[in-house]
N, C-alpha and C positions, 0 to 999 in steps of 0.2 A: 398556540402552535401545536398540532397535532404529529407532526414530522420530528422526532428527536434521534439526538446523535446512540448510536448504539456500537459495543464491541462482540457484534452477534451476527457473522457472517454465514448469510444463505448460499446455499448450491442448487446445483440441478442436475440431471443425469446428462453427461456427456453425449450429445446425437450422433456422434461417430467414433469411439471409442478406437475401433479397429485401426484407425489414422493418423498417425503423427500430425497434426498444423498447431498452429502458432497462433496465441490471442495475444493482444496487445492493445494493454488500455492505459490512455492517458487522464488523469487527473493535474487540471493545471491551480486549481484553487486550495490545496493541503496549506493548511494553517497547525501550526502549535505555538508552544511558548518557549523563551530562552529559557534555561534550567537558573542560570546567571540574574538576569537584569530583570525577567517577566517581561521582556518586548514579543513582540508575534517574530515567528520566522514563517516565511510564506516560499512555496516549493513547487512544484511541478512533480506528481509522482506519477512512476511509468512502471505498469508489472506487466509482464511477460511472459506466456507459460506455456507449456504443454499438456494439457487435461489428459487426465488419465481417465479415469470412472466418472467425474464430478467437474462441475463447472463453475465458474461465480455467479453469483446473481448479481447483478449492477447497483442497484438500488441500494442490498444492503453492504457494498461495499462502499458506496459513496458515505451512507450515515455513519460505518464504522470507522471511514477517514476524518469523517466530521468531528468526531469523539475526540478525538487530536486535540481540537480547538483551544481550549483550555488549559492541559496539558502541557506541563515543565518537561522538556524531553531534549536532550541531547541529539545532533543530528545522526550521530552512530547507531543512536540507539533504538532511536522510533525508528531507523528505516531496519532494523534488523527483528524488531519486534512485528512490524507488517508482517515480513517475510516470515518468521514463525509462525504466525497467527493464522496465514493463508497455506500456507503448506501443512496444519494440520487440520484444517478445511477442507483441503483440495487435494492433499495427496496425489500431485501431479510428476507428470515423468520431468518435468524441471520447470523452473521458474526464478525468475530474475526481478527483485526491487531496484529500481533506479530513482533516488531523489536527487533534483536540482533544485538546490535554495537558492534563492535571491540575492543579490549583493546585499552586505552590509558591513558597513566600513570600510569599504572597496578590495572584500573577497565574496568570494562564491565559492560552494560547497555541493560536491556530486558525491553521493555515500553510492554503491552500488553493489548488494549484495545475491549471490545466487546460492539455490540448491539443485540439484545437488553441486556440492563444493569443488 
């Protein structure tokens, strides 16, 4: 496989800087691990931003989700550590992590972190 999971998020330069809009990308396939049991927890993640200077590159944000995979991660905690990870990437005028986990044991879990705070 030539494709691997990486935590090495690309940019690009922002084509309209001067603009306030709103990007908004959904990832419905986020996989990690239970910190607990090692079961998969499977998510829907949605970021939301406002680019400032800098853009994401899609590509590598999908592999850096991918990197997840594996990964014993609390649901607090990976959705707060994206958010880090991409705000000091993007250094965007705001941005909003939104994870929806999946039922399991008949709950569901929405973490929803933004910056600025």
């Amino acid at each position: 496989m030539t494709t691997q999971p990486s935590r090495e998020i690309e940019t690009f330069d922002n084509p309209n800087p001067g603009r306030d809009y709103e990007i908004l990308i959904d990832s419905p396939e986020f996989t990690c691990l239970c910190p607990m049991t090692g079961q998969p927890d499977f998510a829907t993640i949605t970021v939301t931003y406002v680019p400032d200077l800098r853009c994401v590159e899609l590509k590598s944000l999908k592999l850096y989700l991918w990197s997840y995979r594996e990964e014993g991660a609390f649901h607090e905690a990976v959705t707060n550590q994206i958010c880090d990870d991409l705000v000091k990437a993007l250094a965007p005028r705001s941005l909003e992590v939104r994870a929806m986990f999946n039922i399991r044991g008949g709950i569901t879990t929405t973490v929803i972190v933004r910056h600025p705070k």
